[in-house]
Every structure is written in C-alpha cells, then in structure tokens.
matplotlib code that plots the C-alpha trace (Angstrom):
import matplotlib.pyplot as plt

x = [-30.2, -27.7, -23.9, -20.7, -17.2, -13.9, -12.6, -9.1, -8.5, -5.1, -3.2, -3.5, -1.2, -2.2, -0.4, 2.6, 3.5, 4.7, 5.3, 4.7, 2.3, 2.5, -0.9, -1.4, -4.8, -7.3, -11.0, -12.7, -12.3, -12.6, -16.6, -17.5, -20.3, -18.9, -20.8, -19.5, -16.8, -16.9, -13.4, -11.9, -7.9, -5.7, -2.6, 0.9, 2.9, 5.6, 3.7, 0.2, -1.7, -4.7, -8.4, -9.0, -12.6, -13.4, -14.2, -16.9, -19.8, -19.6, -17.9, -14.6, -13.1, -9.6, -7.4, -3.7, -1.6, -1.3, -0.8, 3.0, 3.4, 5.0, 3.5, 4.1, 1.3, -0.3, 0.0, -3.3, -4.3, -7.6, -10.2, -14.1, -17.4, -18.8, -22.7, -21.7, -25.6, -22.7, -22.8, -25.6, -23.1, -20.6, -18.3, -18.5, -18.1, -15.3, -13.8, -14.4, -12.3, -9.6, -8.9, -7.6, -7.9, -9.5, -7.9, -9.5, -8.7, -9.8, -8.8, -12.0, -11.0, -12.5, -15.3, -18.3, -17.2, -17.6, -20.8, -22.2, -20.9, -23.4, -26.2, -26.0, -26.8, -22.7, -22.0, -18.7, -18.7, -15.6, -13.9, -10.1, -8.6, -9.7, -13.1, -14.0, -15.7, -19.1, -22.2, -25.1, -28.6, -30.2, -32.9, -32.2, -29.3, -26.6, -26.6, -24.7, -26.2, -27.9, -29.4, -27.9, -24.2, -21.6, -18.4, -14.9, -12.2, -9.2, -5.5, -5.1, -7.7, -9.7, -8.3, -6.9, -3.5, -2.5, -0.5, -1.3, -4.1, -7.5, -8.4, -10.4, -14.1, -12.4, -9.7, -12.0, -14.4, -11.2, -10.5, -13.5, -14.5, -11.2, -10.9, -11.3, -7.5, -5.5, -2.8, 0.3, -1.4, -1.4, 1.6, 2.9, 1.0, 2.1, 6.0, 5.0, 3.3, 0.5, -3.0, -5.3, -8.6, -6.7, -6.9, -9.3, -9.0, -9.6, -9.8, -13.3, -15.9, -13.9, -10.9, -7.6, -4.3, -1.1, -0.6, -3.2, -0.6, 2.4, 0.3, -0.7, 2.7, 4.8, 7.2, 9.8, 9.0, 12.0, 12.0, 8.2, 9.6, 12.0, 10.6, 11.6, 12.2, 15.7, 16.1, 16.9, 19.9, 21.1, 23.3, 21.5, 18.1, 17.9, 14.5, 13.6, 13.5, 10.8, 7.6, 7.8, 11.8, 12.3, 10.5, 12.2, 16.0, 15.4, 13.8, 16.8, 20.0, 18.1, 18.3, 21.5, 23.1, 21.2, 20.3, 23.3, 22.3, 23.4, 22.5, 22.5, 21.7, 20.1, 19.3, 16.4, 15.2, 11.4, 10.1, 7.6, 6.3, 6.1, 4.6, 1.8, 1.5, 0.3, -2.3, -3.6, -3.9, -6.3, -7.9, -11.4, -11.5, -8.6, -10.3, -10.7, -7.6, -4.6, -1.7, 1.9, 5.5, 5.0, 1.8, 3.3, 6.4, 4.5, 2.2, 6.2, 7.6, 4.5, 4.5, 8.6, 8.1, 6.1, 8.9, 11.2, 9.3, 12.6, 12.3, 9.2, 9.8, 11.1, 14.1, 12.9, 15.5, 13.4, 12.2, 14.8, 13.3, 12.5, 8.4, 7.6, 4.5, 2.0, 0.4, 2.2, 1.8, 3.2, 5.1, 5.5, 8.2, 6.0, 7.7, 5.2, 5.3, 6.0, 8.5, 9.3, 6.6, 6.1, 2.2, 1.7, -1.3, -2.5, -2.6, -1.8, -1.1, -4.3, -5.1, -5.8, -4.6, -7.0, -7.5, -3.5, -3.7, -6.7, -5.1, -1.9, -3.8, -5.4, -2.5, -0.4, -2.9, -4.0, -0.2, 0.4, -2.8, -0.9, -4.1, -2.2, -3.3, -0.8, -2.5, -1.6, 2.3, 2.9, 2.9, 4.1, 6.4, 8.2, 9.1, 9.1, 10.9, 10.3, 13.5, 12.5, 10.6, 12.8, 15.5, 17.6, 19.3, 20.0, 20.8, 20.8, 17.6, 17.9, 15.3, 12.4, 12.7, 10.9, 11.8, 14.3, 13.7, 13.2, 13.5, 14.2, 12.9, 14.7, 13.9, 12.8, 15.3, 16.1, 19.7, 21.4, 20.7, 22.3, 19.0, 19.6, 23.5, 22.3, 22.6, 19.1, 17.6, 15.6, 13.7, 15.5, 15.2, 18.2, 16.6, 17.9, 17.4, 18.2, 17.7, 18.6, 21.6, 20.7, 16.8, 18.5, 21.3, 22.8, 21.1, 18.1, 18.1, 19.9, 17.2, 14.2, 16.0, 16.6, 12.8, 12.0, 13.8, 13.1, 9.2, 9.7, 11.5, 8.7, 5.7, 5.0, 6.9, 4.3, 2.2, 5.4, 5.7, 1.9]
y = [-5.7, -5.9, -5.9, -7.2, -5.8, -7.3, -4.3, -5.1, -3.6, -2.3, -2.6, 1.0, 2.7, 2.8, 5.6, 7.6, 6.9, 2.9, 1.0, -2.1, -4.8, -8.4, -10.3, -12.4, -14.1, -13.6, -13.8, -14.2, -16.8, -16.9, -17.0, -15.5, -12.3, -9.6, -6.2, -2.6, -2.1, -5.7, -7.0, -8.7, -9.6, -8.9, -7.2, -6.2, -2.9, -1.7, -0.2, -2.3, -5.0, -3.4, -5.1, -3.7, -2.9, -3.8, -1.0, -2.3, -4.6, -8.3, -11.4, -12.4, -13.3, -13.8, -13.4, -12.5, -12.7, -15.3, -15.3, -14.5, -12.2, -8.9, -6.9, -3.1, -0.5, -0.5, -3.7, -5.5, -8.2, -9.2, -8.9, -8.4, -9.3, -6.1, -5.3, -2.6, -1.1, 0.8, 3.5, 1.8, -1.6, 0.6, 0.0, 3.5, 5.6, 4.0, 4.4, 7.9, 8.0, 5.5, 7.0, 5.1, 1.4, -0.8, 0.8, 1.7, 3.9, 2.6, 6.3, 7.7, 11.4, 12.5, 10.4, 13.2, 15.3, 12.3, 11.5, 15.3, 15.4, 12.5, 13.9, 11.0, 11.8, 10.2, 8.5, 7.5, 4.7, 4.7, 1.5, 0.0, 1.7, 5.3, 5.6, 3.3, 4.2, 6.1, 3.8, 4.9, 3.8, 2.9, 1.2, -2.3, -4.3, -5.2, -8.6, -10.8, -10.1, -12.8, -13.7, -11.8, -10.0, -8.6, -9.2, -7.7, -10.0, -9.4, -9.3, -12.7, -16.0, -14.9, -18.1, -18.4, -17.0, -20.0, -22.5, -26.5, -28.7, -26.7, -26.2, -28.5, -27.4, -27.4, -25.1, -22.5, -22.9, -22.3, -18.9, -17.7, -18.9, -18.4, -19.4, -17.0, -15.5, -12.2, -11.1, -12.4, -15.6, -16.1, -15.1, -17.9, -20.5, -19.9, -19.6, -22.6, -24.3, -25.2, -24.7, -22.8, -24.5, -28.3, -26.0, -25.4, -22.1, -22.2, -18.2, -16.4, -17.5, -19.8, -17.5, -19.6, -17.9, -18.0, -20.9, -23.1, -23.0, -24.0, -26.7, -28.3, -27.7, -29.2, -26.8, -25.6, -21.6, -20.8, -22.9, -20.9, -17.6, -17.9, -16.5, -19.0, -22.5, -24.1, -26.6, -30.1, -30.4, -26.8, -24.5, -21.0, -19.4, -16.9, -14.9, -12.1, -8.9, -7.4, -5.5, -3.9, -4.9, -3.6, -0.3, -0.1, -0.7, 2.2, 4.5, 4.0, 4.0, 7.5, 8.8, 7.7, 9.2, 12.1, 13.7, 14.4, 12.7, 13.7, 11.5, 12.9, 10.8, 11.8, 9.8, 10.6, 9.8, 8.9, 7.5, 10.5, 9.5, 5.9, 7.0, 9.7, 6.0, 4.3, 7.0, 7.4, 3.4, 3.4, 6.8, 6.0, 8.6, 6.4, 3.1, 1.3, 2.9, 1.3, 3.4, 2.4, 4.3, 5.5, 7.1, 9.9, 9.9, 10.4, 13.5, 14.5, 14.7, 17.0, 19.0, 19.5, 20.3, 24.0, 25.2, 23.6, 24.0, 23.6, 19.8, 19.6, 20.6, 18.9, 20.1, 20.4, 19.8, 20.5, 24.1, 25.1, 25.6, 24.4, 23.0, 24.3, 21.9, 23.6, 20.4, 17.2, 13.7, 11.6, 8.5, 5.6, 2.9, -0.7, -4.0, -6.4, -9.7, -7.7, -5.7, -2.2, 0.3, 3.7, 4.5, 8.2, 9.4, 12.4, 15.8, 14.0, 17.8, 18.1, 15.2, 14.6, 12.2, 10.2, 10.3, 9.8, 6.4, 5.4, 6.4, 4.6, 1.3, 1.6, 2.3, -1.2, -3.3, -2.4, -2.7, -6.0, -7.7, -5.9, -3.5, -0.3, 1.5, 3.6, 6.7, 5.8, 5.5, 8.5, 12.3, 12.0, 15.0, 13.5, 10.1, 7.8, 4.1, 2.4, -0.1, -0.4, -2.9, -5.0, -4.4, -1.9, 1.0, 3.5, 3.6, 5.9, 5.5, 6.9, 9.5, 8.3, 10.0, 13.7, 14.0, 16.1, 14.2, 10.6, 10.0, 6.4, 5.6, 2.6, 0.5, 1.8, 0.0, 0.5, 1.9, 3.7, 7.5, 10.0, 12.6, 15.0, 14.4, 11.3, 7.1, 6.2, 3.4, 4.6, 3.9, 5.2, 5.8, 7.2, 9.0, 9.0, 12.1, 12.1, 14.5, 16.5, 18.6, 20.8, 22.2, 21.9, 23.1, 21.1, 23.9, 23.4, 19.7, 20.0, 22.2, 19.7, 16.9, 19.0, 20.2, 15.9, 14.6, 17.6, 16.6, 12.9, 13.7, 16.1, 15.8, 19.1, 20.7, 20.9, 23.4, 26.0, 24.6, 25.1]
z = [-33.7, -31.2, -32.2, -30.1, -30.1, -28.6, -25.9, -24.8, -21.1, -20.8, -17.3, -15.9, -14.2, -10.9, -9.3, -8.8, -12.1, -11.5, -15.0, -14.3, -11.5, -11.3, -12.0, -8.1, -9.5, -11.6, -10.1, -13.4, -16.2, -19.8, -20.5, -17.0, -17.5, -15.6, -14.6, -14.8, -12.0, -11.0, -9.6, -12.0, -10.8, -8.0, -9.0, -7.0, -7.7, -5.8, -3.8, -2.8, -3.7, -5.9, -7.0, -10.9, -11.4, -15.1, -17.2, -19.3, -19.0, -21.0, -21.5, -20.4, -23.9, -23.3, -20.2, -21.7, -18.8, -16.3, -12.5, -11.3, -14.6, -14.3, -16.7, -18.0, -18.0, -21.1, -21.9, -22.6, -19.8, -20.7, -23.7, -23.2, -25.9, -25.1, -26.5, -29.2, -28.5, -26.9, -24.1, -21.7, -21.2, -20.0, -23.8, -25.0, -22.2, -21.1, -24.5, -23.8, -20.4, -21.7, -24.7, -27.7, -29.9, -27.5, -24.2, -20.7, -17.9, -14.8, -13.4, -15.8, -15.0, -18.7, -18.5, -17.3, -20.3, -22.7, -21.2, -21.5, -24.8, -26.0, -23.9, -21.3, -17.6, -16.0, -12.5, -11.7, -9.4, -7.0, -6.2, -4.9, -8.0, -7.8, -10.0, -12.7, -16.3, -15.9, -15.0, -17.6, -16.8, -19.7, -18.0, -19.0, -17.5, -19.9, -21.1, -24.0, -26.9, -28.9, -32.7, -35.7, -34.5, -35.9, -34.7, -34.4, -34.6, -32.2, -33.1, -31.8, -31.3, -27.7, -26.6, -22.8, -22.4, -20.2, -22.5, -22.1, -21.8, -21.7, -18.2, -16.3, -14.8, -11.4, -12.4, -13.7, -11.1, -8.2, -10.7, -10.2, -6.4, -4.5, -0.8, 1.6, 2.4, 2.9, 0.4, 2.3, 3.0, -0.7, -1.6, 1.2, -0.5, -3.9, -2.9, -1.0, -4.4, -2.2, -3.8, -1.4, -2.5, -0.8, 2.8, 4.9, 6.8, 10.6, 10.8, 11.1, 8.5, 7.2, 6.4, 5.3, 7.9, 7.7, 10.4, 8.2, 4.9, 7.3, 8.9, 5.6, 4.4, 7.0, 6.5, 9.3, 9.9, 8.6, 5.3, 5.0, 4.8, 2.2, -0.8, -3.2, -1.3, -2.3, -5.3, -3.3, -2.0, -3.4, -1.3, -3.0, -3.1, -5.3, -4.9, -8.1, -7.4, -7.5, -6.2, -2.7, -2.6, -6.1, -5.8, -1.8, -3.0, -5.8, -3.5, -0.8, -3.4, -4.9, -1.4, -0.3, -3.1, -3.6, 0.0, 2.0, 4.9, 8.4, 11.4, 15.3, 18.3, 21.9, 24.4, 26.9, 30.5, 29.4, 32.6, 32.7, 29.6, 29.9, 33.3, 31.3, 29.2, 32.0, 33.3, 30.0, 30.0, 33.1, 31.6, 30.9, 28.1, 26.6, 26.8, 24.0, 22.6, 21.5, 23.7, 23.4, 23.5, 19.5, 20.1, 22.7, 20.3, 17.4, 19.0, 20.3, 17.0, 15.4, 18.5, 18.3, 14.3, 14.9, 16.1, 13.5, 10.5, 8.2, 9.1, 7.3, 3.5, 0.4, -2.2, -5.3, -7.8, -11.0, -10.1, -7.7, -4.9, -0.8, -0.3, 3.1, 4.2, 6.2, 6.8, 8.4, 6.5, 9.2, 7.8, 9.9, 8.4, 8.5, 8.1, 6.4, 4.3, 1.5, 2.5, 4.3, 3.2, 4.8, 4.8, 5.9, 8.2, 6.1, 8.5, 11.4, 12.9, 13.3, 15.2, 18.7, 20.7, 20.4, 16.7, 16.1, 18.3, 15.8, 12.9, 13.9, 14.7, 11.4, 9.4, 11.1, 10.3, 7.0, 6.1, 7.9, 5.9, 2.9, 1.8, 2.2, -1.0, -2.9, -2.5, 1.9, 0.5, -1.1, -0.1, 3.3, 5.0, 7.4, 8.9, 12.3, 12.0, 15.8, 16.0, 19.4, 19.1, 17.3, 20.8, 19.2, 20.3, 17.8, 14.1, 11.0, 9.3, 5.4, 4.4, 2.8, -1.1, -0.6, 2.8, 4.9, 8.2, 10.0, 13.2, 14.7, 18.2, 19.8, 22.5, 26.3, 28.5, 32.7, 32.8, 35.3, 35.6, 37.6, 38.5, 41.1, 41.4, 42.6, 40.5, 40.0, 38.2, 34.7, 31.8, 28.8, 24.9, 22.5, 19.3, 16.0, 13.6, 10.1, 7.9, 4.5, 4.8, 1.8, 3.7, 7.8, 9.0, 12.0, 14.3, 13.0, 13.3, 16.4, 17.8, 16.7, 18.4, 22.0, 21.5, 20.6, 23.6, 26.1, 25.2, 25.8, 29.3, 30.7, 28.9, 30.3, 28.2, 25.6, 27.2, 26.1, 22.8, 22.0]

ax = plt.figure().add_subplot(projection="3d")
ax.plot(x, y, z, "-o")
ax.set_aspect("equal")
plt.show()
C-alpha cells in the first residue's frame, strides 16, 4: 500500500549567506508532477538570477509565494504530495540532507551519509543551485500514488497562494510553458506589465529580445528603462530597493566607511600596446579571439601584482590578521540590467593570453544575459572597472568588500605627447588605483601603479618582470 505525505520546500540559501530572493516566475503549477531535480522557479538574490531544482519527486500541492515576492530563506515557497514509500521518490533522502519538519536543502552536503546510513547506494545529481537531494534507483520510476492513502494534512489548505478568481487553463498552462526569453528580457516586460506569452520573439528559435518587448510596447527607450514606469501624469518614480542595487549599495557604504581608501592616478603613452593590440588582431594564433584594450590591461595588472603581492590580500577584522592570496581571482566590474556586479575569473594568474581573452568574453556575456551565478561573484582578490568605454577619463573606483585594490582603466584618446624632447601626436590612458590603506602603504601601491603603467607603455617590459 502506498502512502503520500505533504513535504514543504523551504527557500534555501543560496550562497554567501544572502537572507532573502525574490520569486521572478514559477515554471510549475499547482497539480503539475515534477521529477527529482526538475526546475521548478526562477528566483533573484542579490547576487544572480538562480533555477531551484526540486528536492523531491511528486505533486505540486501548493505554490506559497507568488511571482515579484521577496522572500526570506527559510521560508516555505512551495508544498509537494510526495509517495511516502519514501526514499526511492526522492522524500526521504532529502529529508536526510534538509534536515528538519518538512524542510529541504537543495545544497544536500549530508545527504551520502543519510543514504549509507539506510543502506542505500547515493548519487547526487548537480544542477544551477549546487547539488540537489540524492537520486536513489529503486528501479521503478516515482509516480502519484493511487487506491487506499494515507494522508498528511498541511498547516494550511494546499490551495494556490495566488488570491482571486481560480486561474484560468491558459494561465496555468503559460506557468508552466513560458516563452522562450533571457532574465532581463523578463524583468523588462513585467516592469513594463506586458505578458510575454501576447509576443512573439524574433531572436533564434523563436527566442523573445529585448527590442520585441519595446516594439510591442510602444514605449520610448527611455520610458523602457525605468524600473517602475510613472503613475499618469506624476512627476516621481520611485523604484524599491532591492536585489542587485540593494545588495550593491550595502556592499559599497561597508567599504567606504570601513577601508581607508586611497586613490592615485597615472597616465600612460599606450600606443605600443594598442599597437601589440593590432598585431595580435592579424595573429593567426589569435583568430577567433575576442582582443581589445582590457585584455592586455588585464594580463598587465597580474603581471605588475608578482612584484606587488601586498596588493593582493584581504584584512581580516575577525582574526586579526592580512590574507596574502597566492592565487589571483581577477574581478572585472560589469554593468548589466540588473545592476553593477563584479564576476571574478578564478586563477586568472595562471592563464595565458589566450585563455584570459576567453575567460573575459565568457564572463561579459554571461553577466549581460544576467546568468552570472553567485559562486562567479564572490572570492575574488583584486579588481579591474574599464570606464573607458563609457568616454571617461579617470575616477576613484571604491574597493570591492575583501579587497585592497581596483584599478580603473579609462578611455584611449590621441593627445599631444612630448617623446624624445620632441610634441608628438599619441594614444593615451590615465589609470586609477585604489586600494586599502591598512594592507599597502602609498610605496607599495605607488610601486604597482609605476610597474602597471611602465607595462602598458612598453609591453616589453614584461620579459623583466617574469
């Protein structure tokens, strides 16, 4: 005789000890079977935009929060009819992992041990949010069960969370079958109040873009962007904070007011490197490769830090003592539709060329289609913010929290440059280093910089710094 259970699934915390994710959609509904690990919702922290993987095998029984809701870790978001024949459905080992009264860990770290200790061979499956709850082959699938049950009542009615009218077949069948679109793209339409399913995307296989929402809106660009569009005839928009701005502002005000920040400036003749650039361009080795002026500056600044270690290390306040890093996690500041994030390439010291241009290529467009995953946004070393491309000059970038350095490349302009006692015309960059105060000494930092710019002038200069 096979039994059912209601199994809430708690929202997890999904790294770096975040308390709370805002629920962007759901892509199950009430009555849907799910499978072991199956996506069920996309959720927002401060950080990324995460798919949960469900923890258990069932019924969708009740969905408790509804799309747009900011909700603490914790916090139950959605109930399942699980088959209480227990383990094989995926119910009891991922009570094992999760822990307590009807919770889940979609992290499963104890999950192995709580399969060995009822004698059951254990898989974790990985998936967007770490590694779900152990997969157990019991060599049936799972499957609702059926004639005589027993069954657990909830807290509350499994009813929908969402208040009103019951919803329509349509509704639950655009829940369940979303259009095809990237995270931003979303967020646009529903700040927008424009229902994705009424568009039809013009992007590959179907895939709804950016320009589709605006074209079906009618909106001006600029009426688009805002983040919550004005009340008629109002003079204010007032937009929430929260998510990537939220966690951002935190981050920066902890920084400011905690790092004694000290900013220098240099500016450099770089027309040997944006010379190199253009070699490398027409390099067969390099074809295929995306090149540009951050690339060689990036290599630059992990070249300039062997000799200037101090610029790579952390202050930590708790124990009372300086991290030296012996590895480089190379930050690079991205502006996105969510906001600044600063994704890190992880040992990006030990990259070539080649492999940094790759990893830098990777790393902007994952964060401009807003699937950076938290694990990309913390644990970096150092920094690099290119304002350059945004036609500025110089500017004192605040340290990312953890860090003692950033550096802030601006923009390659022709100016007027005396070389050989003699007025010739150059291309020019003016750096701008950052850095901690209480791990580097103005020496220090002053002596990373020289290194910085004396690389960027004569690439040549490498081949005494290696």
């Amino acid at each position: 005789m096979n039994l059912t259970m209601i199994k809430e699934f708690k929202l997890p915390d999904l790294g770096e000890g975040l308390t709370e994710s805002e629920i962007l959609s759901w892509k199950v509904a009430v009555g849907d079977t799910v499978t072991l690990n199956q996506v069920i919702a996309e959720v927002e922290t401060a950080k990324a935009v995460v798919e949960l993987p469900s923890p258990f095998a069932g019924v969708v029984a009740q969905l408790h929060e509804q799309p747009g809701t900011v909700v603490e870790v914790g916090k139950p978001i959605v109930s399942f009819e699980v088959d209480d024949a227990g383990s094989s459905s995926g119910g009891g080992a991922a009570d094992a992992a999760g822990g307590s009264a009807g919770g889940a860990s979609v992290k499963g770290a104890p999950a192995t041990a709580a399969a060995e200790a009822v004698g059951s061979p254990a898989k974790r499956e990985p998936n967007l949010v770490g590694y779900g709850a152990v997969v157990e082959h019991s060599g049936r699938p799972a499957r609702r069960a059926r004639g005589q049950v027993q069954e657990i009542k909830p807290q509350s009615p499994a009813t929908p969370a969402i208040s009103g009218p019951a919803a329509s077949p349509q509704a639950e069948a655009a829940v369940s079958e979303r259009p095809r679109s990237t995270p931003p793209v979303r967020k646009l339409a529903r700040d927008l109040g424009i229902e994705l399913e009424r568009i039809s995307g013009t992007g590959p296989g179907g895939l709804i873009t950016r320009d589709d929402v605006l074209d079906f809106s009618g909106a001006s660009s600029a009426a688009a962007q805002a983040q919550v569009p004005p009340a008629e005839g109002g003079r204010e928009t007032r937009t929430p904070i929260k998510g990537v701005r939220k966690f951002t502002a935190a981050a920066m005000v902890q920084s400011a007011f905690t790092a004694p920040h000290v900013t220098e400036f240099l500016t450099v003749d770089v027309t040997a490197t944006m010379e190199l650039l253009a070699k490398l361009k027409g390099n067969r080795s390099f074809e295929g490769f995306k090149l540009t002026p951050l690339t060689i500056a990036a290599k630059a600044v992990l070249v300039a830090l062997r000799n200037n270690p101090t610029l790579n290390s952390r202050w930590d306040e708790a124990s009372h003592e300086i991290v030296q890093f012996n590895y480089v996690n190379l930050g690079i500041a991205a502006a996105t539709p969510r906001g600044l994030t600063v994704p890190n390439i992880k040992d990006a010291d030990r990259m070539s060329l080649r492999e940094l241009s790759t990893a830098l290529t990777e790393l902007t467009d994952t964060a401009r289609a807003g699937k950076t995953s938290p694990g990309d946004l913390s644990g970096g070393t150092i920094s690099i913010t290119n304002i350059g491309v945004f036609g500025i000059d110089a500017g004192t970038p605040i340290l990312n929290p953890g860090e003692a350095a950033i550096v802030a490349l601006g923009a390659v302009r022709k100016a007027p440059w005396v070389v050989n006692d003699e007025l010739a015309v150059r291309q020019v960059m003016s750096l701008s280093l950052s850095f901690d105060h209480r791990l580097v000494d103005g020496e220090q930092g002053s002596r990373f910089l020289a290194d910085l710019g004396a690389i960027l002038a004569d690439p040549a200069m490498v081949m005494t710094m290696i």
